[in-house]
C-alpha positions in Angstrom: 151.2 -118.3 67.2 153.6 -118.5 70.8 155.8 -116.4 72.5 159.4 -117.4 73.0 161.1 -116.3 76.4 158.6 -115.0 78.2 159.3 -115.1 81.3 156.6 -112.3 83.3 153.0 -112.1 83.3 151.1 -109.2 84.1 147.3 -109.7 84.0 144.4 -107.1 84.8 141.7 -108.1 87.4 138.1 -107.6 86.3 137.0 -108.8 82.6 140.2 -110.9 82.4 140.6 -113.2 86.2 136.7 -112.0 87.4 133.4 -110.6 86.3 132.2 -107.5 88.2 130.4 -106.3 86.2 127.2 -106.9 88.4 128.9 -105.2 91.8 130.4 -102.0 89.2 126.9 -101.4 88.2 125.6 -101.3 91.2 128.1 -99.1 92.9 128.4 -96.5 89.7 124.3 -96.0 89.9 123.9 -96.1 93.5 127.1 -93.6 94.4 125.3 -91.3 91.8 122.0 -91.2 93.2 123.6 -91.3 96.9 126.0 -87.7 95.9 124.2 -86.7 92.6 120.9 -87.7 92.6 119.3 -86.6 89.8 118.0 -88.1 86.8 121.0 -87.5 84.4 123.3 -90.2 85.3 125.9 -91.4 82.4 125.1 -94.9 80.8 127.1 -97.7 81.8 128.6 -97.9 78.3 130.0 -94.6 79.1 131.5 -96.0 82.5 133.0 -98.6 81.5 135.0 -96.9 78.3 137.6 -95.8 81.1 137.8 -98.9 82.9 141.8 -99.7 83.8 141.7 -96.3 85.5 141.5 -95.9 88.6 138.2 -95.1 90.0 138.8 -90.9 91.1 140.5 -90.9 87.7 137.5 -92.5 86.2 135.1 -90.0 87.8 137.0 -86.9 86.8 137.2 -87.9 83.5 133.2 -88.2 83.3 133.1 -84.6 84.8 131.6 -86.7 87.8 132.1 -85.3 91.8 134.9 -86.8 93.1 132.7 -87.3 96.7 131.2 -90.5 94.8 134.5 -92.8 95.2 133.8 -92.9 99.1 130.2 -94.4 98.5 130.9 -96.4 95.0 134.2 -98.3 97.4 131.7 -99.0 100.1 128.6 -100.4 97.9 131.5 -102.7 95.6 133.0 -104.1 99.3 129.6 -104.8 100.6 128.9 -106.9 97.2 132.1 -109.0 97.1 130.0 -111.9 97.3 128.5 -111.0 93.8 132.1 -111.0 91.9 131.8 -113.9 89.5 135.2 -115.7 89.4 137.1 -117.0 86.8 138.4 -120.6 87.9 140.2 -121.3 84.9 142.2 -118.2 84.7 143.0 -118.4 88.3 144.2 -122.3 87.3 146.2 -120.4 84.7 147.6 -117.9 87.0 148.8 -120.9 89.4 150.0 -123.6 86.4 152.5 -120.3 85.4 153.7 -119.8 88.8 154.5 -123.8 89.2 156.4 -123.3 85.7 158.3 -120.7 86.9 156.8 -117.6 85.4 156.9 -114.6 87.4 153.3 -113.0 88.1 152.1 -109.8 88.4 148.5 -108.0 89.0 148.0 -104.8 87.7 144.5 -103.1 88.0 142.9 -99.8 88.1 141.3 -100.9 91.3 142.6 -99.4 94.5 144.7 -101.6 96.5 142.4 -102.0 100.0 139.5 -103.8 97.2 142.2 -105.6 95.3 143.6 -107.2 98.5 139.9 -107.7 99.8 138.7 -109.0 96.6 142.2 -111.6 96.4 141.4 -113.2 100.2 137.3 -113.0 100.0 138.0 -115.8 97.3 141.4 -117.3 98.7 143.2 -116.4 95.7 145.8 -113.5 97.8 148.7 -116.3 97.4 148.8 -116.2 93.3 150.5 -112.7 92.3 154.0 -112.2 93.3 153.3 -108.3 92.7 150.1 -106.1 93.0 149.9 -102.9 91.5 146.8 -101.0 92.1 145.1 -97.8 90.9 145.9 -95.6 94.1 149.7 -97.2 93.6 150.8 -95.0 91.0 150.2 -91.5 90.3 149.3 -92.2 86.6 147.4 -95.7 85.9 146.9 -97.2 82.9 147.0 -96.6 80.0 150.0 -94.8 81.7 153.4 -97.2 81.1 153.6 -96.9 85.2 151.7 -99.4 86.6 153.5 -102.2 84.1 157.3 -100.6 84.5 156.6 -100.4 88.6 155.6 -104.2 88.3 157.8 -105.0 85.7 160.6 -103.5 88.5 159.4 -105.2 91.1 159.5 -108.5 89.6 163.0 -108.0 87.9 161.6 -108.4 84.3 162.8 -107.0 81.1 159.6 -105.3 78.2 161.1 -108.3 76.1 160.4 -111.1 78.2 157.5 -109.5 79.6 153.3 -110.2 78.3 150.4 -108.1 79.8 147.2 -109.8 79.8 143.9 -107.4 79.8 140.2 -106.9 78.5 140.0 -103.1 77.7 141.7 -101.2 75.8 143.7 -99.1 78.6 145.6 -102.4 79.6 146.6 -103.0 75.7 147.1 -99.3 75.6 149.8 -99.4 78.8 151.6 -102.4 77.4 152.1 -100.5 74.3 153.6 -97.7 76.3 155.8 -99.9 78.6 156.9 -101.8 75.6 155.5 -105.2 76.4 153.4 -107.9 74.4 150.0 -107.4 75.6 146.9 -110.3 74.7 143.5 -109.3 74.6 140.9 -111.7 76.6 137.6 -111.9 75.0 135.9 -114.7 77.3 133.5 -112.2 78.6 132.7 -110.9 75.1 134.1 -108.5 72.5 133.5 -104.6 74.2 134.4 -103.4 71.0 138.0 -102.9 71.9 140.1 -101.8 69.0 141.8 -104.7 68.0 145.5 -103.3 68.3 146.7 -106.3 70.7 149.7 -108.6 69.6 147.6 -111.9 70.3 144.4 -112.6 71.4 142.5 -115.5 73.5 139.1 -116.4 73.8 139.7 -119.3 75.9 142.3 -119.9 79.0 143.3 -122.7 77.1 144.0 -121.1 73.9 146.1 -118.2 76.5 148.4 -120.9 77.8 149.2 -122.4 74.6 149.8 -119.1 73.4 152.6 -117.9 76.4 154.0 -121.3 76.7 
């Protein structure tokens, strides 16, 4: 199944262009014992349900102290080097923009760890827009984040496709009124199936836009 006249492509960050799943563990658990400390920690599982929001919004949401987002920014910038990279959707991302598609990058990370994460791995060049967690006052599954792109890059919800892992990002296409398709090369998070298309391979992605 394609898409006919598509024209913008918003994608999410992490479980759709990287992996950080590693460096997100690692700074949920350690900010907790650093602020928290105790022994009562949420599970992972329960992190991760709010993923696509930024990471304040993500804490208050888990009844969490909002002091942790200072020490779980630090630990994830001092583990860039663990981020596992998705070549082939960064190929993707660069094949669309020699086509002519307009990109865009919309992520519940804040922007200072977006832009870090983007030159760490030379990849800062690829996104004509970045829209970040701390960029809007409501992230996804909010419409914002995709309208402010979708603004910036002069597209229309009909020629526009957001491309994301979780459920927020298929959540915040269906509020802005875009087709949204649900990666699933780093495995099936039991996301409710309520995308327009779906791709478990880059290739199978760029037959699927083009």
């Amino acid at each position: 199944m394609m898409m006919n006249g598509i024209e913008a492509v918003i994608f999410d960050l992490d479980g759709c262009l990287i992996d950080s799943s590693e460096v997100q563990k690692a700074a949920f658990f350690g900010s907790y014992k650093e602020v928290v400390g105790d022994d009562h920690c949420p599970s992972y599982e329960e992190y991760i349900k709010h993923t696509g929001d930024s990471v304040n919004g993500m804490l208050k949401k888990m009844g969490l102290p909002a002091a942790m987002a200072a020490s779980f920014r630090r630990i994830s910038s001092e583990s860039v080097d663990k981020i596992l990279v998705n070549w082939e959707a960064m190929k993707l991302v660069r094949k669309l923009k020699k086509y002519g598609y307009k990109t865009a990058l919309c992520t519940g990370k804040d922007h200072y760890r977006t832009v870090e994460i983007l030159k760490y791995f030379q990849c800062d060049d690829l996104f004509d827009v970045l829209i970040c967690g701390d960029d809007v006052p409501e992230p996804k599954p909010s419409a914002m984040p995709i309208l402010k792109a979708m603004e910036a890059l002069g597209a229309d919800p009909e020629n526009t496709v957001m491309i994301g892992d979780g459920y927020n990002d298929i959540k915040s296409a269906k509020n802005a009124g875009v087709k949204s398709i649900l990666t699933l090369w780093y495995g099936d998070a039991g996301v409710p199936k309520v995308a327009d298309y779906y791709s478990e391979t880059v290739e199978e992605m760029w037959a699927t836009i083009d």
